[in-house]
C-alpha positions as a printed NumPy array, in Angstrom:
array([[120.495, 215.399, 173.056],
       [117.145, 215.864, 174.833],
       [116.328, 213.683, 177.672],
       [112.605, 213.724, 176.457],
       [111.787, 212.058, 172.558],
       [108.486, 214.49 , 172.962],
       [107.354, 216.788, 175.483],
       [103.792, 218.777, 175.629],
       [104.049, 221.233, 178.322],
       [100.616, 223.027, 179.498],
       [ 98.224, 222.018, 176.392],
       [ 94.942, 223.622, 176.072],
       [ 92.946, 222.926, 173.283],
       [ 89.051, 224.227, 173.155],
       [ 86.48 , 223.852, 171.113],
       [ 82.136, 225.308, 171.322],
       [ 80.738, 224.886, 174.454],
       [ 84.511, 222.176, 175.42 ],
       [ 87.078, 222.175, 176.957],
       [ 89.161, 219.255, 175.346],
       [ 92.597, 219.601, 176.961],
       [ 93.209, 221.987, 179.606],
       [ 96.921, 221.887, 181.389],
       [ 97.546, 219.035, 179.806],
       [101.404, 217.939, 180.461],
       [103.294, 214.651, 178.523],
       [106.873, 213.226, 178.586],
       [108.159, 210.605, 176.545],
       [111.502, 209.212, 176.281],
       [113.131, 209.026, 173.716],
       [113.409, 204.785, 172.715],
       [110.127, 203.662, 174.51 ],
       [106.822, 202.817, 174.406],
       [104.856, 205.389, 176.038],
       [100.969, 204.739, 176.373],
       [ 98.423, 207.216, 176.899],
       [ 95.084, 205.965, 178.676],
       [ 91.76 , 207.45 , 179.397],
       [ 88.117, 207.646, 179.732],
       [ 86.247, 208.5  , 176.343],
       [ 86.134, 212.156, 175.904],
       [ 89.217, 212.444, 177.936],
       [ 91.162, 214.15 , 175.519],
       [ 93.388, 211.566, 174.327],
       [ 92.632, 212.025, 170.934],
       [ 92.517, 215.634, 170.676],
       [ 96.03 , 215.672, 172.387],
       [ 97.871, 213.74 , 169.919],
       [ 96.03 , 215.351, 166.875],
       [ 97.941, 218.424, 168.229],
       [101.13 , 216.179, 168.11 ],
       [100.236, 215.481, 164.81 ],
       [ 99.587, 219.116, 163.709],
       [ 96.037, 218.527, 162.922],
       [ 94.749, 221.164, 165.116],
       [ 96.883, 224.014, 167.459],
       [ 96.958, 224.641, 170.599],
       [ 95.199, 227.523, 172.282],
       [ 97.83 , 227.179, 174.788],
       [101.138, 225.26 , 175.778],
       [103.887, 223.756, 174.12 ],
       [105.324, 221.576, 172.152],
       [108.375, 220.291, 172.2  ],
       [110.285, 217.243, 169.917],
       [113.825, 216.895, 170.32 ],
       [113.815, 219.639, 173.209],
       [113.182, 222.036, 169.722],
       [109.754, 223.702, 170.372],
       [108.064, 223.593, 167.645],
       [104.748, 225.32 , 165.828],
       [102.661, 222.416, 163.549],
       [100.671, 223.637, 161.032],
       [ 99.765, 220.32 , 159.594],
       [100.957, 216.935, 158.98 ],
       [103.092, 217.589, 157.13 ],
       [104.736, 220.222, 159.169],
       [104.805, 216.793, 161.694],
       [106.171, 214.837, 159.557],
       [108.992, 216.771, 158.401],
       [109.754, 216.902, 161.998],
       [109.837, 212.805, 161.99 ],
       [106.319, 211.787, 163.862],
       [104.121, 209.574, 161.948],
       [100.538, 208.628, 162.831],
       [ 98.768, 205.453, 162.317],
       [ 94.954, 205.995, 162.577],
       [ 92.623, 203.35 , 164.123],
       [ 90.651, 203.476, 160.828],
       [ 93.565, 202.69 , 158.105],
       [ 93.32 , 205.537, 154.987],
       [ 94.499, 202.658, 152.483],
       [ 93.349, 202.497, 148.499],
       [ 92.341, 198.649, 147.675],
       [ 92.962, 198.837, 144.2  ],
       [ 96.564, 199.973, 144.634],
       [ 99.444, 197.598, 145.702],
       [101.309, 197.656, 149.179],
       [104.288, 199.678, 147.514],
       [101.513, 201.958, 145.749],
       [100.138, 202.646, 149.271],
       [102.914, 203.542, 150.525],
       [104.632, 206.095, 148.232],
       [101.479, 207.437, 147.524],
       [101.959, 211.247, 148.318],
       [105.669, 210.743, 148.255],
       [106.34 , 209.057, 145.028],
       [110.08 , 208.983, 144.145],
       [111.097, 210.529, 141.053],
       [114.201, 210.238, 138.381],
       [114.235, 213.082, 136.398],
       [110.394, 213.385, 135.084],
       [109.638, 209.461, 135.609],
       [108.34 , 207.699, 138.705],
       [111.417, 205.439, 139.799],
       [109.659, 202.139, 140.942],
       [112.912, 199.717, 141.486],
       [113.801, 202.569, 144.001],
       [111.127, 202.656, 146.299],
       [110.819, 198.783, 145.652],
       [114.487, 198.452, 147.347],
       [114.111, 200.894, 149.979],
       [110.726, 199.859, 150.897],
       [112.06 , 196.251, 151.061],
       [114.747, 197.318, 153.139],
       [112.602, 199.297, 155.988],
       [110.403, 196.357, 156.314],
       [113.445, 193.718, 156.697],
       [114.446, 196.445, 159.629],
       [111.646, 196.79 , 161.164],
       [110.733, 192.707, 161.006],
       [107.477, 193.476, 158.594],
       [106.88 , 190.665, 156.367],
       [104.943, 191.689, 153.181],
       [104.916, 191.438, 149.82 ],
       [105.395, 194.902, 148.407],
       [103.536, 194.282, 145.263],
       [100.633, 192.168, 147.026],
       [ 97.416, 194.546, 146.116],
       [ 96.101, 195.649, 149.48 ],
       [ 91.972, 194.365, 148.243],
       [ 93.945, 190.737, 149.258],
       [ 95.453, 191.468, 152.687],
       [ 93.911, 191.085, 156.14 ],
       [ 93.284, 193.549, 158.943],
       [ 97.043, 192.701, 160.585],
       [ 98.851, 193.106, 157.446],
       [ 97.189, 196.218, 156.354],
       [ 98.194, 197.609, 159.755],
       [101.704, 196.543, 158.967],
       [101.322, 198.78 , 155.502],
       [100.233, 201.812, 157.61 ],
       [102.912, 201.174, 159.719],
       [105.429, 200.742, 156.506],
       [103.82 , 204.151, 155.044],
       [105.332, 206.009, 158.274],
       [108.263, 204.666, 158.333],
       [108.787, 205.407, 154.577],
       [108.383, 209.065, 155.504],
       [111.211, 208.827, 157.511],
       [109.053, 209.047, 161.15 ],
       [111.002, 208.176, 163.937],
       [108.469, 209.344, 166.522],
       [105.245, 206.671, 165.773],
       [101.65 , 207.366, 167.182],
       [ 99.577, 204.487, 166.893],
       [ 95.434, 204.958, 167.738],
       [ 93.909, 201.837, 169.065],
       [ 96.261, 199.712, 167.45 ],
       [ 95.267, 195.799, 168.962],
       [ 91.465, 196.965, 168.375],
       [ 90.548, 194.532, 165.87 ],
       [ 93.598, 192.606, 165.906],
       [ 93.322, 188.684, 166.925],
       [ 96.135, 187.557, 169.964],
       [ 98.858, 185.865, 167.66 ],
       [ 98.524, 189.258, 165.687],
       [ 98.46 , 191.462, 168.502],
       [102.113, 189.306, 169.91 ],
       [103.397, 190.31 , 166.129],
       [102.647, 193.92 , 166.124],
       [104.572, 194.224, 169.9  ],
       [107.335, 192.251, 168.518],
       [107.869, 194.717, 165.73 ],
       [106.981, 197.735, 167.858],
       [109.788, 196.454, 170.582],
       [112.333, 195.649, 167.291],
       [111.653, 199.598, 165.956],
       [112.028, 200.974, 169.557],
       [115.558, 198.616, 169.807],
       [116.698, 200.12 , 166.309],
       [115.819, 203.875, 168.539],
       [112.53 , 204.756, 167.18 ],
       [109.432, 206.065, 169.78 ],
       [106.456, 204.87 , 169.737],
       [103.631, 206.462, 171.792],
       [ 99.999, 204.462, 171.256],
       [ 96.381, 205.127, 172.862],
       [ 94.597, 202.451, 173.932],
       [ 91.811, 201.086, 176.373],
       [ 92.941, 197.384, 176.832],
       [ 94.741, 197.905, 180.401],
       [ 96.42 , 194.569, 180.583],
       [ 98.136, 195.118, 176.908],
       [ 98.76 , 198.832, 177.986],
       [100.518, 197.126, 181.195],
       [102.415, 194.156, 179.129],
       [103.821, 196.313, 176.529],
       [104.403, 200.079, 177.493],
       [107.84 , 201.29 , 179.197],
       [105.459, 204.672, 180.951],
       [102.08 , 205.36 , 180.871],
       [100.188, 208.637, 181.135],
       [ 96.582, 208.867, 182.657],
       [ 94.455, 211.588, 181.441],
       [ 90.876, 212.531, 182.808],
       [ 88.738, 214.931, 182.137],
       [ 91.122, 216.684, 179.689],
       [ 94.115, 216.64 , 181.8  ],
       [ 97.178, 214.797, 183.085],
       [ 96.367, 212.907, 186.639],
       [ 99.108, 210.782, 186.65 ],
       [102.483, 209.202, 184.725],
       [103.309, 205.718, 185.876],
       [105.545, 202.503, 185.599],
       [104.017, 199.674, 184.775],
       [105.667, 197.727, 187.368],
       [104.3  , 200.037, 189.498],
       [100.238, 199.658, 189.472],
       [ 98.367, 196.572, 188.014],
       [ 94.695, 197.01 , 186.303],
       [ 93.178, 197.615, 188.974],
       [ 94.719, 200.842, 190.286],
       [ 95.588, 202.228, 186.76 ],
       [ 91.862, 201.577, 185.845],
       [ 91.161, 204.034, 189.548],
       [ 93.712, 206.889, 187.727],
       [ 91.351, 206.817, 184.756],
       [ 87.836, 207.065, 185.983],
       [ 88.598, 208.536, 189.502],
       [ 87.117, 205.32 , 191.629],
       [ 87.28 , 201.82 , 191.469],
       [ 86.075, 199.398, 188.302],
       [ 82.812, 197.309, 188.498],
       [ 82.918, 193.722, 189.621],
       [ 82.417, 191.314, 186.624],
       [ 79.293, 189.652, 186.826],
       [ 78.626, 186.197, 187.058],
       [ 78.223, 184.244, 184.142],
       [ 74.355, 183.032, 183.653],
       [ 71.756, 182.963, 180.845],
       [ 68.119, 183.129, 180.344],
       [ 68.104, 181.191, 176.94 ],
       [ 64.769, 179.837, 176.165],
       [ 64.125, 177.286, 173.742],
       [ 62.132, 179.741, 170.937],
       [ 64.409, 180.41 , 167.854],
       [ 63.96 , 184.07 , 167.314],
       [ 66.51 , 185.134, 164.773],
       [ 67.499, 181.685, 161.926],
       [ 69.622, 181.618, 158.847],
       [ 69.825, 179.   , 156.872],
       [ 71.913, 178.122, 154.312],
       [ 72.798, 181.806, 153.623],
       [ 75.275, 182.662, 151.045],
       [ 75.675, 185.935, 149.58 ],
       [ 78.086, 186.61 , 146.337],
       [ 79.2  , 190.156, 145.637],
       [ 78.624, 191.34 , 141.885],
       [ 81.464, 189.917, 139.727],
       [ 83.178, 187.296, 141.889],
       [ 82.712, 183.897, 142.036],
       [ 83.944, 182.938, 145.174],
       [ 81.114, 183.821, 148.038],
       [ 81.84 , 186.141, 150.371],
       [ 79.324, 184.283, 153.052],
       [ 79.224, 180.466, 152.128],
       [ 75.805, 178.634, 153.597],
       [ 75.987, 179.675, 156.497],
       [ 73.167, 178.46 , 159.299],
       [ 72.541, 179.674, 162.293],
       [ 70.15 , 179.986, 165.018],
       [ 69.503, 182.632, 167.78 ],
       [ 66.973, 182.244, 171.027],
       [ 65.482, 184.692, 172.921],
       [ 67.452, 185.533, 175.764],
       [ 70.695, 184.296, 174.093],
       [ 73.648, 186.293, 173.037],
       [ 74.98 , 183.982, 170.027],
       [ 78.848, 185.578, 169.557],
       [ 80.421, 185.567, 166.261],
       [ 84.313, 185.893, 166.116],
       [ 86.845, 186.342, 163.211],
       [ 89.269, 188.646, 161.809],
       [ 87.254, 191.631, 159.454],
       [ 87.075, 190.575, 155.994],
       [ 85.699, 187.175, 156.643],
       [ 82.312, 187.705, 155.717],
       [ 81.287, 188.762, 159.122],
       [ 80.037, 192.641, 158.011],
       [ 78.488, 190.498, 154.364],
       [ 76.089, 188.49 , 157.029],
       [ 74.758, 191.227, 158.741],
       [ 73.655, 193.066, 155.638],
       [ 71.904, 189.729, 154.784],
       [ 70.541, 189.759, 157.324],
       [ 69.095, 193.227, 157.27 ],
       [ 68.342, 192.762, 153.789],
       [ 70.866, 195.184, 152.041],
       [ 71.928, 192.347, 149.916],
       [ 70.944, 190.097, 147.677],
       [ 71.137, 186.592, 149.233],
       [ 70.298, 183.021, 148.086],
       [ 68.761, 181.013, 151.297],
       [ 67.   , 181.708, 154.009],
       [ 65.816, 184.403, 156.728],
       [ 63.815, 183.807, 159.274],
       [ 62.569, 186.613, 162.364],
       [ 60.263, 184.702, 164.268],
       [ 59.393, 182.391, 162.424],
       [ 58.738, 184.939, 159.551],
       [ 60.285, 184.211, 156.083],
       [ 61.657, 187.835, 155.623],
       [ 63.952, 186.795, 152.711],
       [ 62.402, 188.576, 150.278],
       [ 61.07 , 191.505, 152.631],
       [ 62.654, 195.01 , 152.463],
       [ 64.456, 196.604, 155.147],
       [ 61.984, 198.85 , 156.367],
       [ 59.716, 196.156, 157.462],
       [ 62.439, 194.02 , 158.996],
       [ 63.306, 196.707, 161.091],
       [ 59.371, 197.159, 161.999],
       [ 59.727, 193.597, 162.943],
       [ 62.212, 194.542, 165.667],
       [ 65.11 , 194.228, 164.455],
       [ 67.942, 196.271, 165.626],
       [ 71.384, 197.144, 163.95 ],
       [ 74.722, 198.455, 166.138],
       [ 76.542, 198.86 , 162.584],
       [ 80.526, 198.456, 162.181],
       [ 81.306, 201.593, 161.442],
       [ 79.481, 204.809, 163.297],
       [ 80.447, 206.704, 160.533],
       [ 79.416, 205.544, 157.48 ],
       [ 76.499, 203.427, 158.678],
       [ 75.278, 204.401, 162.185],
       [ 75.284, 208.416, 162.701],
       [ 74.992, 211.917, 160.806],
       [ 77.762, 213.81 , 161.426],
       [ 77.031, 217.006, 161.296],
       [ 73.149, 216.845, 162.547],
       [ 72.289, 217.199, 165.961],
       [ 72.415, 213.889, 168.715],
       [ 68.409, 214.094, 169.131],
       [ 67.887, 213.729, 165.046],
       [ 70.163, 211.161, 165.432],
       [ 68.103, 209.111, 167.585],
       [ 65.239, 209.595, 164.714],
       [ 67.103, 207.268, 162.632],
       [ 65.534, 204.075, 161.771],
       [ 63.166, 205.279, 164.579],
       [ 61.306, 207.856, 162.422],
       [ 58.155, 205.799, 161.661],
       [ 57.713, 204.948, 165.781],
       [ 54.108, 206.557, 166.496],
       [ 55.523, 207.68 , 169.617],
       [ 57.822, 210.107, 167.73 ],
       [ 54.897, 211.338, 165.244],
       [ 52.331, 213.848, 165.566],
       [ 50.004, 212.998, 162.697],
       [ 51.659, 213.264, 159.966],
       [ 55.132, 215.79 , 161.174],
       [ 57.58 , 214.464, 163.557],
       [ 56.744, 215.263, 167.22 ],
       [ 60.496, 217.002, 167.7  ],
       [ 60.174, 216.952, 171.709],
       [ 59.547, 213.785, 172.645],
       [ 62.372, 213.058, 170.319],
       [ 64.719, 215.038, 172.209],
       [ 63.286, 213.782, 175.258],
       [ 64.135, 210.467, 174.435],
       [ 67.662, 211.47 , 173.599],
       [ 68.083, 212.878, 176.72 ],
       [ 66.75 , 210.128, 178.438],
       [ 69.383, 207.908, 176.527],
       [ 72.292, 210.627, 176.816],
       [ 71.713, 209.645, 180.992],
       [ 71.165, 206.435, 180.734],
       [ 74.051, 205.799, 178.765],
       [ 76.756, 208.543, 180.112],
       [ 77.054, 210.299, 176.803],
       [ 79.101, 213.153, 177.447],
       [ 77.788, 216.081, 175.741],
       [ 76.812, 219.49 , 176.649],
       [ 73.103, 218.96 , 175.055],
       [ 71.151, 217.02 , 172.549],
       [ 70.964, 219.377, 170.255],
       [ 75.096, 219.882, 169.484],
       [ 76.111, 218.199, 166.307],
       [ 77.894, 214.673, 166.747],
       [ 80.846, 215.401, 165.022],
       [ 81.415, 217.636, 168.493],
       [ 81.402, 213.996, 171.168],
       [ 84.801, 211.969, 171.031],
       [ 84.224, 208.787, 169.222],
       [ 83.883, 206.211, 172.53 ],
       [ 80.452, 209.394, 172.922],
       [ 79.373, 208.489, 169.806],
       [ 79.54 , 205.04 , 170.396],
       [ 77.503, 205.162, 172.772],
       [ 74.469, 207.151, 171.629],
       [ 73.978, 204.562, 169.105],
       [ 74.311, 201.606, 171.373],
       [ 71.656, 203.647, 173.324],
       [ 69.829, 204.833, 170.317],
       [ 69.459, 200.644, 169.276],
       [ 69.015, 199.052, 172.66 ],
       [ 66.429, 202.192, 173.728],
       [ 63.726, 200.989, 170.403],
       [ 62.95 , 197.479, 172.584],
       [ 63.92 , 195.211, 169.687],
       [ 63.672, 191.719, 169.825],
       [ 66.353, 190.954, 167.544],
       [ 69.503, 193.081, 167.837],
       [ 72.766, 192.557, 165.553],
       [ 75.37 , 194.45 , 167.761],
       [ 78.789, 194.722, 165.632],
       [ 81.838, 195.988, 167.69 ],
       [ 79.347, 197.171, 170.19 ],
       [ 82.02 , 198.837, 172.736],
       [ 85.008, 199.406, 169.983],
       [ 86.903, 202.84 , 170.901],
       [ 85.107, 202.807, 174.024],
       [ 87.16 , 202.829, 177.724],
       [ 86.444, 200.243, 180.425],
       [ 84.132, 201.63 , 181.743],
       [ 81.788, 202.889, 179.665],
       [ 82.453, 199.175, 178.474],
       [ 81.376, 197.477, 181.74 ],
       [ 78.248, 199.635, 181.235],
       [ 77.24 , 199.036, 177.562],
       [ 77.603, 195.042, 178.477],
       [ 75.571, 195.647, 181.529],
       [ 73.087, 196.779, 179.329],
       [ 73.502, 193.8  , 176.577],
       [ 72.717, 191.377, 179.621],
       [ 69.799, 193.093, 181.08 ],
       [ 68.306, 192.908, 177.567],
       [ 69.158, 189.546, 177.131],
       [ 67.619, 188.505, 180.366],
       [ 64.216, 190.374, 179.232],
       [ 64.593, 187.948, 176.348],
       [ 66.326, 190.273, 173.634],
       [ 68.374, 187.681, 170.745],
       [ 71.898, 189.161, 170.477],
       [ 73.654, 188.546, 167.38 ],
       [ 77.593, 189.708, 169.087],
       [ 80.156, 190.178, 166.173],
       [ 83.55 , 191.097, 167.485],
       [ 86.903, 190.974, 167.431],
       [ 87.467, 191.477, 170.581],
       [ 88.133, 188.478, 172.55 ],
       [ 87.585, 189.46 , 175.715],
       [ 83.98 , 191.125, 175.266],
       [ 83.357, 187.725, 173.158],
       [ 83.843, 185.408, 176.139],
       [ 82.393, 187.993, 178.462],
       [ 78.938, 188.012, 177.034],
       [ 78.542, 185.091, 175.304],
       [ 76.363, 182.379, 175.864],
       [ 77.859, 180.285, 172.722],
       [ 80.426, 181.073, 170.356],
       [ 80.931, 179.903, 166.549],
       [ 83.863, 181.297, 164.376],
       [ 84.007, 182.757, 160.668],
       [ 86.776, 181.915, 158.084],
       [ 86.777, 182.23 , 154.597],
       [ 82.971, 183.013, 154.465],
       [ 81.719, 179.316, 156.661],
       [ 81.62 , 178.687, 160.271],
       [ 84.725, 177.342, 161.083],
       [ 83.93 , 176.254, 164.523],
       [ 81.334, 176.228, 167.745],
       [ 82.624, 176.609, 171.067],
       [ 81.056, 176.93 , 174.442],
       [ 82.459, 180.195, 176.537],
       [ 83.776, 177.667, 178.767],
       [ 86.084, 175.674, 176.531],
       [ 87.364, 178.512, 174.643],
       [ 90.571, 180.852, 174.933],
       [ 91.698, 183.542, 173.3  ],
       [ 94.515, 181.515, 171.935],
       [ 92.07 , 178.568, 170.701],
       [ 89.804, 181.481, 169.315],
       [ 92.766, 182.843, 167.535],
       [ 93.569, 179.967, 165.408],
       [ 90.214, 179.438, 164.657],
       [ 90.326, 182.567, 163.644],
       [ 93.225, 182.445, 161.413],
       [ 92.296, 179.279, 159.51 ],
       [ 94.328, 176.574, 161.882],
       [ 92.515, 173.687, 163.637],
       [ 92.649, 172.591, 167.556],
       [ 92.215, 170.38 , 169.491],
       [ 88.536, 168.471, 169.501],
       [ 88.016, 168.96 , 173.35 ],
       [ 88.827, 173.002, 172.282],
       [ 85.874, 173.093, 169.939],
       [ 83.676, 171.494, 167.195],
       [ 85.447, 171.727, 163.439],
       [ 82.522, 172.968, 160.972]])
C-alpha cells in the first residue's frame, strides 16, 4: 500500500496570459484531513480541478494509490474513487434527496429503475457515515447544512473514498459547522480522505491532520497544525504578516437613510411569506448586519428592497417612498447592490472586467460621451479599482471568467463601493475571498461607513458579522428573530438564533 492517499508531483497548469500552477507539489495521507490554504488566485482551485480531472496538466503528475494516473474527466476521477463537493451545491429542488443522489447513476433491474435498492444502500452509507436525512425529503425543503450533507451522500454513493470539499463551513452556521467535522472525522475513522480548501485559518487549524500553503501558484510550505498558530500560517500564505484588527468604533448619526417597514413579500403560488413584516431601519454611517442561515428570506429582502419583487409595505431611501419606483431609479438614488451570487447576479462572464464595471453604472454622465459610452474613462476607472482593490489580473480588458473567484469578488465589491452610494446592500461581501483580501474589503466597508455610507451586511459568516457591525438582528422563518448588540453576541448565541432556538434575555432581544 502507498504511504501517500494522493500525491501531485511537479503540477503546471497554464492558461492566456497565467500561470495557474507552476511546480506545484501535494502529499496526502491516506486517512486524514489534509487542508489546502491560499491567497485568491493562488491556484488552489485550479489544482484540485486537476485532481478532479476537470482540466490536465501541462506538466507533473498525478498519483492516487501510488498508481499514476491520466484524468480525462470526472468521471475518469471518480472511477478512480475521488469525489468532489463544490462550494456552490449542483442539486435539482424538485427531486427528492434519494433522486439527487442516484441521479447519473440510477440503479437498474433488468430494464426498470430499482428504487428499494438505492433506498437501502443509500440508507446504509448515511447510517456509516453519521448523516441524518430523510432520503425521500424533497431537497426544495432542506437547509443549506443538510443539502451539504446530500452532496456529501451523492459522493459517497459513487463509491469515493478520496473526498474534496471547496469551502465547505462557508455558509454554514457554528453548531453546523461542529456537525460536518464530526462526520468528516467519523468517514476519515471508517479510512476515507478527505482533502478541503478553505480560508477560515482557525477551522483549517482545529480540524486538519496537514496543511499545504500555496502562493502564487506554488507549494511554499506543508505543516502540522500543532506546529504554527494563525498567525504564522496566515505569514506562509501572503508572504508577510496579517493586518492588526481595528478598533471597534462607529460614526452612526441619527438620520434614517435606508427604512422598511412592515415588508412582506409572497412568492407566486405559496401562501406562506417568504419575508414576513419585516421593519427595519438603517443610519448613515451605520453598518446594520443581518445574520441567518440562506433560505430564510434574507436574499427575498434584498430584492425588495431593490425592487425586483413585488412587495406589500413599505420602502423608504431617504425619506423617499420608493415602493412603487422601478429599479433604475432606485439605483439613481444611490443605492448599491454586492449581490449573493457573482454569477448569476453580479458579473458577465465572458465580457471583459472594464464592461463589467459599466454595469448598473452605464447611465453615470461621467462614463457617457453624449449619447455613446465614453469606453476610456471606463477602463480607467477599472483600473483605478483593479489597484485599489488588488484584483489580480493581467489587464482590464481579459474576460472575467479568466480571475479566480476571491478576483472576481473583488471587482464587484470595488465596482459597488467605487459609484459613492449612499445606501449599499452588501450580501456575502468577502465569501471565497482569503484573509487578506478580507481585511482589505472590510477596511474599505468602514472607511465608507465613516464617510456616512448605510450598510445593509447580510452574512453568514459570523466572524465578518461581529467584525463590522454596529448592530445585529437575526432572520428565521421570514421575521426578525432577534436584535443584538456586537457586544453581547457570540457565535454560539448567533447560531441558535439562527436555527430557530431562543437564549438567554441578557444574550439578545426575542422579536
Amino acid at each position: 500500500m502507498s504511504e501517500f492517499a494522493v500525491q501531485l508531483i511537479g503540477i503546471e497548469k497554464r492558461f492566456p496570459g497565467v500561470i495557474a500552477n507552476h511546480d506545484v507539489n501535494l502529499e496526502v495521507r491516506p486517512g486524514t484531513i489534509h487542508a489546502i490554504v491560499g491567497e485568491n488566485g493562488a491556484g488552489k482551485s485550479t489544482l484540485m480541478k486537476t485532481l478532479y480531472g476537470m482540466h490536465r496538466p501541462d506538466a507533473g503528475t498525478v498519483l492516487v494509490g501510488g498508481v499514476e494516473q491520466h484524468f480525462r474527466s470526472p468521471s475518469d476521477a471518480i472511477d478512480a474513487g475521488i469525489g468532489m463537493v463544490h462550494q456552490h451545491f449542483k442539486l435539482a429542488d424538485n427531486l427528492s434527496v434519494l433522486e439527487n443522489v442516484i441521479l447519473g447513476s440510477e440503479p437498474v433491474r433488468g430494464v426498470r429503475l430499482d428504487l428499494a435498492s438505492a433506498r437501502r444502500r443509500l440508507q446504509e452509507i448515511a447510517a456509516g457515515a453519521g448523516i441524518d436525512v430523510d432520503v425521500d425529503e424533497p431537497v426544495s425543503n432542506l437547509g443549506v447544512g443538510q443539502r451539504q450533507r446530500v452532496e456529501i451522500l451523492k459522493v459517497l454513493y459513487r463509491g469515493a473514498r478520496i473526498l474534496i470539499l471547496d469551502e465547505p463551513t462557508a455558509v454554514l452556521v457554528p453548531q453546523e459547522v461542529d456537525e460536518l467535522f464530526a462526520n468528516l472525522h467519523r468517514l476519515v475513522a471508517d479510512g476515507a480522505t478527505v482533502i478541503f480548501i478553505s480560508h477560515k485559518l482557525d477551522e483549517v487549524l482545529t480540524v486538519s491532520d496537514e496543511i499545504t500553503v500555496i502562493r502564487a501558484g506554488t507549494t511554499v510550505a506543508r505543516v502540522r497544525p500543532a506546529d504554527v498558530d494563525r498567525g504564522r500560517l496566515g505569514e506562509l500564505m501572503v508572504g508577510s504578516g496579517l493586518p492588526a484588527p481595528e478598533p471597534r468604533h462607529t460614526a452612526m448619526s441619527n438620520t434614517v437613510v435606508l427604512r422598511v417597514d412592515e415588508l412582506s413579500v409572497t412568492k407566486p403560488g405559496s401562501a406562506k411569506p417568504t419575508v414576513d413584516h419585516i421593519s427595519l431601519a438603517v443610519h448613515a454611517g451605520e453598518i446594520l448586519g443581518v445574520a441567518g442561515v440562506e433560505g430564510n428570506g434574507q436574499f427575498e429582502l434584498c430584492q425588495a428592497i431593490l425592487g425586483l419583487v413585488p412587495v406589500t409595505g413599505r420602502v423608504e431611501i431617504e425619506g423617499a417612498d420608493v415602493t412603487d419606483v422601478p429599479t433604475r431609479q432606485r439605483l439613481e438614488r444611490s443605492l448599491s447592490y454586492i449581490p449573493f451570487d457573482r454569477h448569476h447576479e453580479g458579473l458577465m462572464l465572458d465580457a471583459p472586467l472594464w464592461e463589467n464595471l459599466l454595469l448598473t453604472r452605464d447611465e453615470e454622465p461621467a462614463f457617457n460621451k453624449g449619447p455613446f459610452v465614453d469606453a476610456a474613462a471606463v477602463r480607467q476607472t477599472t483600473v483605478d479599482v483593479i489597484e485599489r482593490f488588488d484584483v489580480r489580473t493581467p489587464s482590464e480588458t481579459v474576460p472575467v471568467f479568466a480571475l479566480s473567484g476571491g478576483n472576481q469578488q473583488k471587482l464587484l465589491v470595488g465596482r459597488e463601493l467605487s459609484s459613492d452610494p449612499k445606501v449599499l446592500i452588501a450580501a456575502h461581501p468577502t465569501r471565497g475571498v482569503d484573509i487578506g483580501a478580507q481585511a482589505a474589503i472590510w477596511a474599505e466597508l468602514r472607511e465608507a461607513r465613516d464617510r456616512g455610507l448605510a450598510v445593509l451586511l447580510v452574512t453568514a459568516d459570523l466572524e465578518e458579522l461581529l467584525a463590522l457591525s454596529d448592530r445585529i438582528v437575526v432572520m428565521y422563518d421570514g421575521r426578525i428573530n432577534a436584535e443584538l448588540s456586537p457586544a453581547a453576541a457570540t457565535p454560539q448565541l448567533l447560531g441558535t438564533y439562527m436555527t430557530g432556538g431562543t437564549a438567554p434575555t441578557n444574550g439578545g432581544v426575542a422579536r
